[in-house]
C-alpha positions in Angstrom: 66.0 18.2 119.3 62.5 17.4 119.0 61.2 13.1 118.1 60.6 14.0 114.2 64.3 15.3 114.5 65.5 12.9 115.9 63.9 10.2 113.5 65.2 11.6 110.5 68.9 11.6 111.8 71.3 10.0 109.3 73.4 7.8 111.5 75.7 6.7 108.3 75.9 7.4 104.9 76.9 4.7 101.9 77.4 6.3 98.6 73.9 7.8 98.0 72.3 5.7 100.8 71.6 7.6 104.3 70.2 5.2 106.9 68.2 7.5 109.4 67.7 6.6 113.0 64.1 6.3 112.6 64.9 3.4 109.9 66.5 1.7 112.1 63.9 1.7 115.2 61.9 0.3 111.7 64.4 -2.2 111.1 64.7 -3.6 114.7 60.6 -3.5 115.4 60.4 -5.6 112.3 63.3 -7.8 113.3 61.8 -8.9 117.0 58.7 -9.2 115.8 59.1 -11.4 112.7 61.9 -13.6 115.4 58.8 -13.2 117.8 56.6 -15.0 115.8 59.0 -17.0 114.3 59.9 -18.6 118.0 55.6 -19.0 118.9 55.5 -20.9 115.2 58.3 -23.4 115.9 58.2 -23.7 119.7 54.5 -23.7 120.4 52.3 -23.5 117.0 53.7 -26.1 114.7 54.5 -28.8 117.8 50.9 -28.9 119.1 50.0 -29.0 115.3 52.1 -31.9 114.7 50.6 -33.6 117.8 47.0 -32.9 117.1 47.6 -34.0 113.3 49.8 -37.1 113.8 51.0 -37.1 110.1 54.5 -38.6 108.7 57.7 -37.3 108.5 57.3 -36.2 104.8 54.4 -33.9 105.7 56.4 -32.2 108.5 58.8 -31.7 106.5 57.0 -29.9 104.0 54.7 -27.9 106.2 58.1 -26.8 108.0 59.6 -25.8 104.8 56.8 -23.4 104.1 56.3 -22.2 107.0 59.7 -21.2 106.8 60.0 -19.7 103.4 56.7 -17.5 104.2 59.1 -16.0 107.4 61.9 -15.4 104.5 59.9 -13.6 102.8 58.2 -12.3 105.4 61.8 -10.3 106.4 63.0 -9.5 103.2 59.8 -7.6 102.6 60.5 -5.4 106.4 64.0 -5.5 105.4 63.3 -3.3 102.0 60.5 -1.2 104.0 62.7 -0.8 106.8 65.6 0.3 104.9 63.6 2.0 101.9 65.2 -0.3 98.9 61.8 -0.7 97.5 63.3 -0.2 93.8 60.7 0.3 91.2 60.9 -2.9 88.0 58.4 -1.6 86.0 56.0 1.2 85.7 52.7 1.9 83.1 50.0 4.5 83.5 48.1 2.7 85.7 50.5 0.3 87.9 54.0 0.4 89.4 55.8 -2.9 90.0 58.9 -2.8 92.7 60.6 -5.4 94.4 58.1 -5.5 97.5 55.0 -5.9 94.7 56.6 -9.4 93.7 57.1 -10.3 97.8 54.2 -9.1 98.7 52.3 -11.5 96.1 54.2 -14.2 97.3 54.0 -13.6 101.2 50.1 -13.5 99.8 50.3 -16.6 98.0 52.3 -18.9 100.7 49.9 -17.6 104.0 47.4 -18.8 101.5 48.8 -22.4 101.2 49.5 -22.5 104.4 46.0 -22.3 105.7 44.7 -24.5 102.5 47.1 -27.5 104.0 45.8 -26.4 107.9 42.0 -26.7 106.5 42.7 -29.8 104.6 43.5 -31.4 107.7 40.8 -29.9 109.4 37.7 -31.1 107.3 39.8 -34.4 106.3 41.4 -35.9 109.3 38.0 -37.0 111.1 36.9 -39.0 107.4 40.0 -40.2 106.8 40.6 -41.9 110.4 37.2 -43.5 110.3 37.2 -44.2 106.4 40.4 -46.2 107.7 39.0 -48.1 110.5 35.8 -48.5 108.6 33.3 -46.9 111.7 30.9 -46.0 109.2 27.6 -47.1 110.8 25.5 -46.4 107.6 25.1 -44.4 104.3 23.8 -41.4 106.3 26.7 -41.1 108.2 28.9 -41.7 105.0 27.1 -38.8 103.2 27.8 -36.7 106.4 31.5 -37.3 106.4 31.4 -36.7 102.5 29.9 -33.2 102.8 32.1 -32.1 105.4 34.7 -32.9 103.2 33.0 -30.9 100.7 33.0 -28.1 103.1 36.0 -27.5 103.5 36.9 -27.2 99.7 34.6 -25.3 99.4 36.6 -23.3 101.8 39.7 -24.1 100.5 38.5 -22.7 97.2 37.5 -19.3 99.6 40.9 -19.0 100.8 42.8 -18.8 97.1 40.2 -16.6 96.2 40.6 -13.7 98.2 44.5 -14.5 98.0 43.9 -13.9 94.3 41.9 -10.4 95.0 44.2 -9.4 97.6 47.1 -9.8 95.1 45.1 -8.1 92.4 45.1 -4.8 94.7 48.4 -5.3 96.1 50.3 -5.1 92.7 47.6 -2.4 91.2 46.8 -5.0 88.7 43.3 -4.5 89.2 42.5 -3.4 85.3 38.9 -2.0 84.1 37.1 -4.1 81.2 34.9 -2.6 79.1 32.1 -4.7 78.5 29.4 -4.0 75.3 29.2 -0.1 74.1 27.3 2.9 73.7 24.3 3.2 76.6 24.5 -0.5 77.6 28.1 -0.7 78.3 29.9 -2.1 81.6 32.7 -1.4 83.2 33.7 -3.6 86.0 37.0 -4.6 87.2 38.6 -8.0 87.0 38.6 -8.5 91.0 35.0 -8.0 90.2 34.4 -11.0 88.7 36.2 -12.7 91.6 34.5 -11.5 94.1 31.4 -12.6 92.0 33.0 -16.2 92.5 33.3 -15.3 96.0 30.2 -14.6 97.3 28.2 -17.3 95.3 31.3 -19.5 97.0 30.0 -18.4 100.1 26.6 -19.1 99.6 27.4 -23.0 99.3 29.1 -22.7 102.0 26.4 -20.8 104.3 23.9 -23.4 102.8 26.6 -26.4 104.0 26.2 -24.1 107.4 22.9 -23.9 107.5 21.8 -27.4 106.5 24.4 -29.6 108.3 24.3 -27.4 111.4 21.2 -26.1 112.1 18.8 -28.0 110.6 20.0 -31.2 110.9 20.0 -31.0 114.8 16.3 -30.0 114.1 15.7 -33.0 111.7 17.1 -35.5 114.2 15.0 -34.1 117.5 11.6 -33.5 115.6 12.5 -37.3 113.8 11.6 -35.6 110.4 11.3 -37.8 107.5 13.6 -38.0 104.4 11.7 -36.9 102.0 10.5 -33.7 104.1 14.1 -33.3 105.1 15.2 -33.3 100.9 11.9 -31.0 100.1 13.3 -28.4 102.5 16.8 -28.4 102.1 15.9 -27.9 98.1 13.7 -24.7 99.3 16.6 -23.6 101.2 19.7 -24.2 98.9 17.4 -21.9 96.3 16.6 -19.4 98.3 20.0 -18.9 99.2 21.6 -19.3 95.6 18.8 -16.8 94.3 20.2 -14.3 96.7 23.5 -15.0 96.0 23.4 -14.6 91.9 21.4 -11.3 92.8 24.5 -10.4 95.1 26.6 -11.1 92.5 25.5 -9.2 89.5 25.1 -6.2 91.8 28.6 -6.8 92.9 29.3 -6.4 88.7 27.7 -3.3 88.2 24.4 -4.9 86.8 21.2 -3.5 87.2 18.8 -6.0 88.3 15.7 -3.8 87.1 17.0 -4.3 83.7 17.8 -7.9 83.7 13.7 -8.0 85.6 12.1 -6.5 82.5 13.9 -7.7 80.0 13.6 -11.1 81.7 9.8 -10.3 81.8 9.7 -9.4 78.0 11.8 -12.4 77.1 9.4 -15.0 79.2 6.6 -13.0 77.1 7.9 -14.2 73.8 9.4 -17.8 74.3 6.7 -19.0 76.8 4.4 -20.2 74.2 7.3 -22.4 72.5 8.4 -23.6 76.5 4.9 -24.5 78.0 6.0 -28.0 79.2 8.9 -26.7 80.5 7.8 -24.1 82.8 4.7 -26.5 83.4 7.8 -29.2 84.7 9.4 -26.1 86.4 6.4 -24.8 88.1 5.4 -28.9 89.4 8.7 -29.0 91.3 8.0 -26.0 93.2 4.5 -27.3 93.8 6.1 -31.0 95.0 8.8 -29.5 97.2 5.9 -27.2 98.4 3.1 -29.8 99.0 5.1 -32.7 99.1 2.4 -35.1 97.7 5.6 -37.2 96.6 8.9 -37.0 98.3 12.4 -38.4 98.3 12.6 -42.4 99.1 8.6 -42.4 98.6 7.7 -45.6 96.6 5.6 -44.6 94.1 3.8 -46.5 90.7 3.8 -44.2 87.7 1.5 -45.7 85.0 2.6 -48.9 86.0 6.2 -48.4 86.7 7.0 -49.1 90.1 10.4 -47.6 91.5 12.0 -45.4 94.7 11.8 -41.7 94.3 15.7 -40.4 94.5 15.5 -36.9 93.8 13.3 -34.3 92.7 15.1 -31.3 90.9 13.3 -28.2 89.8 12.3 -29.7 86.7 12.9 -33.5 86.7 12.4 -35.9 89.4 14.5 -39.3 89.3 12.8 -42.8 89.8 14.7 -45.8 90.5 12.9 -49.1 89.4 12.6 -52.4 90.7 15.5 -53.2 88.0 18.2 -50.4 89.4 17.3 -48.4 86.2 17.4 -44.9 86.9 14.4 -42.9 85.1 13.7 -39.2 84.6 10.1 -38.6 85.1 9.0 -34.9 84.2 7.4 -33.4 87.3 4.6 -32.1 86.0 3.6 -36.5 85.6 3.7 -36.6 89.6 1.6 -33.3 89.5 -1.6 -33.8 86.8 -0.9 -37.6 86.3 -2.4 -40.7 88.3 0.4 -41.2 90.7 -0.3 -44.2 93.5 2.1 -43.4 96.4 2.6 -46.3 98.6 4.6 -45.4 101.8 3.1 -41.4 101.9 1.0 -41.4 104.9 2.5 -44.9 106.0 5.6 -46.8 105.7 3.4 -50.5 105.3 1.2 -51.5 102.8 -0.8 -54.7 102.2 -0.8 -56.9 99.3 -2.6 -60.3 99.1 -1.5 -63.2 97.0 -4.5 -65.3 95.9 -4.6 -69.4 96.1 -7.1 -71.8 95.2 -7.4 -75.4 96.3 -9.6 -78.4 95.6 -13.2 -79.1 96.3 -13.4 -81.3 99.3 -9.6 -79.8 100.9 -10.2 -78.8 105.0 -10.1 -75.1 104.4 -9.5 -75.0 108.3 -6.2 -76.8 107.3 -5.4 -74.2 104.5 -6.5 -71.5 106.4 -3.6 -72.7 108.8 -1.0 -73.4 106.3 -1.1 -70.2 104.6 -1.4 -68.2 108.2 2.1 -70.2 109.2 4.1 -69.4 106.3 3.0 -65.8 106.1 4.1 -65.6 109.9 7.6 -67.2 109.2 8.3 -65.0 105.9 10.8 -62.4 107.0 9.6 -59.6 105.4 5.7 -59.9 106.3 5.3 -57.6 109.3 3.9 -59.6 112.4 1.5 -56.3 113.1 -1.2 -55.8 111.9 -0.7 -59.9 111.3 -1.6 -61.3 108.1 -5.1 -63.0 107.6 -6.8 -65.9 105.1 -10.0 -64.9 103.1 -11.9 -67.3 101.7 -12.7 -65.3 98.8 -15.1 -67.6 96.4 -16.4 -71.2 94.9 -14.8 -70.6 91.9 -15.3 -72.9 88.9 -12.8 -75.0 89.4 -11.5 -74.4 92.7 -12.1 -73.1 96.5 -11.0 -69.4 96.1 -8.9 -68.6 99.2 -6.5 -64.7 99.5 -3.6 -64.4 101.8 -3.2 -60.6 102.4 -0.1 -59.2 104.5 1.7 -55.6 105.2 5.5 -55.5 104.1 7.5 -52.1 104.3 9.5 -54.4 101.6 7.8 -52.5 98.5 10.5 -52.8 96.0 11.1 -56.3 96.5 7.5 -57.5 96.9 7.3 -59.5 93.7 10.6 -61.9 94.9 8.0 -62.1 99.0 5.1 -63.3 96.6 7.5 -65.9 94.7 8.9 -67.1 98.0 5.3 -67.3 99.8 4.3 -69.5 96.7 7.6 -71.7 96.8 6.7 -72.1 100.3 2.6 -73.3 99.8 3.0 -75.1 96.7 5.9 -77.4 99.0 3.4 -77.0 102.2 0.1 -78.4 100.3 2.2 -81.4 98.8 3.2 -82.3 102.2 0.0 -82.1 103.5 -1.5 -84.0 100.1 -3.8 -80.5 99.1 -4.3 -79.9 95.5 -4.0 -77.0 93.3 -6.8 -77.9 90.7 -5.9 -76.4 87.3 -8.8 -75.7 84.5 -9.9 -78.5 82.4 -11.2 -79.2 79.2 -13.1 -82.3 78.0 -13.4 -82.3 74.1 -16.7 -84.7 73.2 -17.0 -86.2 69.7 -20.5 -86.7 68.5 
């Protein structure tokens, strides 16, 4: 008796049922290694799990229970292949539905949770623990912790997806819709549009790869700036998505030379009525590009002074002196008058003028002034500040204080404080502050 012989020897027979020999090596491979795997998850997997995560009772509990169901139906599902009970529910032209379709979506579905709950963990434990004991150190390394979070639902998002594909294949519910008619019509199946999801899914998280990883260990040895750091993640994270959507109507049966020239025709006809937006569109390329104004740059846009927060492909956001939030078209920062006043440095001066009596010891308000710009805070001690005496004035000895601050937005409340501080210093030291005066003569 040869093996193939041998395998299909009925060892027993039950009604209509014959259990072969080569069923039952089936049945006992299954059996030791689903108990195999059972013994690594519950002696060795889940206990150096447990230890690692350090999470309550109620989460063991619930991890165990799945864990445990997912090995349930992990043997039913060998048992009915095993034995061959895989009875058929339901059955159309194009899909057949037996019991092993509805376990198989399931076994899908649970391994699926399963590593959602183990990449929760993951990407959450570190933030959590320090979010707890409060070790952030700044808003950098808050925004750090927040996009690894972010990460990893991106990738929890991943996971169900391809569980949702996987199912769609398993159970042959992977239907054909038609989309439009005649020479233009699509076809394209519905795990198409999910895998659409998918890759454009993995494209955020390749640009989370690529900008937390890569370049931020470059940003931190080369000490790159902020803004240069926001300019060239933006390039990045478009370069990326622009492949990605390309990808993905490929992935859908689209022809991108159709979508190019009726793109091309379409940009024809409506870029009259859009000028200023594709001249706002075109700007923030030429900002992220040039980077004549960049993120946290401090810049005064016919006359409004405020702290450049982001600049988007068409509209960059300006937060003024008053916390009010502004949407500046980029084209403004492009053709406009834009004074930038930390580009090229971090310090700027400013001067704060003062005038005095005729007959005051200017060497005596040359020193006053010098001492209370040297105690202020916020007036940088290099380059030091310095006293010109500016002009005879009309009415008073002209004198100008000029200092460097990196304090931009708050430079109006340094100027009140300096004056606070001379106006008390000259009436200690009995200097006055003339003020204009008119004599009216009757004839």
């Amino acid at each position: 008796m040869n093996s193939n012989e041998l395998l299909r020897e009925i060892l027993f027979t039950i009604g209509t049922y014959e259990f072969s020999f080569g069923q039952f090596l089936g049945l006992a491979f299954t059996t030791v290694f689903i108990f195999t795997l059972y013994f690594f998850a519950f002696n060795t997997a889940l206990p150096k799990y447990f230890k690692w995560d350090n999470t309550n009772q109620q989460n063991k509990e619930r991890t165990i229970f799945n864990v445990r169901f997912l090995f349930v139906v992990m043997a039913l599902l060998g048992l009915l292949l095993s034995l061959n009970f895989d009875y058929v529910l339901y059955k159309t032209e194009t899909a057949t539905f037996r019991i092993s379709t509805i376990l198989e979506a399931i076994l899908i579905f649970q391994m699926a949770r399963i590593l959602d709950s183990v990449l929760t963990k993951v990407f959450s434990r570190n933030y959590n623990s320090r979010m707890k004991d409060g070790e952030f150190a700044s808003n950098n390394d808050r925004d750090k912790a927040d996009s690894q979070v972010k990460a990893g639902k991106i990738l929890q998002y991943i996971v169900y997806v391809i569980a949702f594909i996987w199912i769609l294949r398993s159970v042959n519910f992977d239907f054909v819709i038609p989309f439009g008619s005649g020479t233009s019509s699509l076809e394209f199946r519905i795990s198409n549009i999910f895998m659409a999801i998918l890759i454009i899914l993995f494209a955020r998280l390749i640009a989370w790869f690529v900008l937390n990883l890569i370049f931020f260990r470059y940003y931190e040895r080369n000490k790159i700036n902020v803004g240069s750091r926001f300019a060239i993640n933006q390039l990045v994270q478009y370069v990326i998505y622009i492949f990605a959507a390309i990808i993905a109507l490929e992935n859908l049966g689209i022809q991108m030379t159709v979508i190019w020239g009726g793109a091309a025709a379409l940009l024809v006809g409506i870029g009259l009525g859009l000028q200023h937006i594709f001249n706002d569109l075109v700007s923030g390329l030429i900002l992220l590009f040039e980077r004549t104004v960049e993120v946290e740059d401090v810049v005064d846009v016919g006359g409004m002074v405020g702290t450049v927060k982001r600049i988007g492909l068409r509209t960059s956001l300006v937060e003024t002196r008053d916390n009010k939030t502004v949407i500046v078209p980029n084209s403004k920062l492009v053709a406009d008058k834009v004074v930038n006043w930390s580009h090229y440095d971090d310090k700027s001066r400013f001067s704060l003028a003062v005038g005095v009596a005729y007959g005051s010891d200017t060497e005596k308000v040359k020193e006053i002034l010098n001492a209370i710009a040297t105690e202020n805070i916020y007036i940088l001690k290099y380059p030091s500040p310095f006293i010109r005496f500016k002009d005879f004035s009309a009415s008073s000895l002209a004198f100008e204080l000029h200092f460097w601050t990196k304090n931009f937005i708050i430079i109006e409340d340094i100027k009140s404080d300096l004056r606070f501080a001379i106006d008390k210093a000259f009436r200690e030291n009995d200097i006055e502050i003339p003020f204009p005066q008119r004599v009216i003569r009757q004839k």
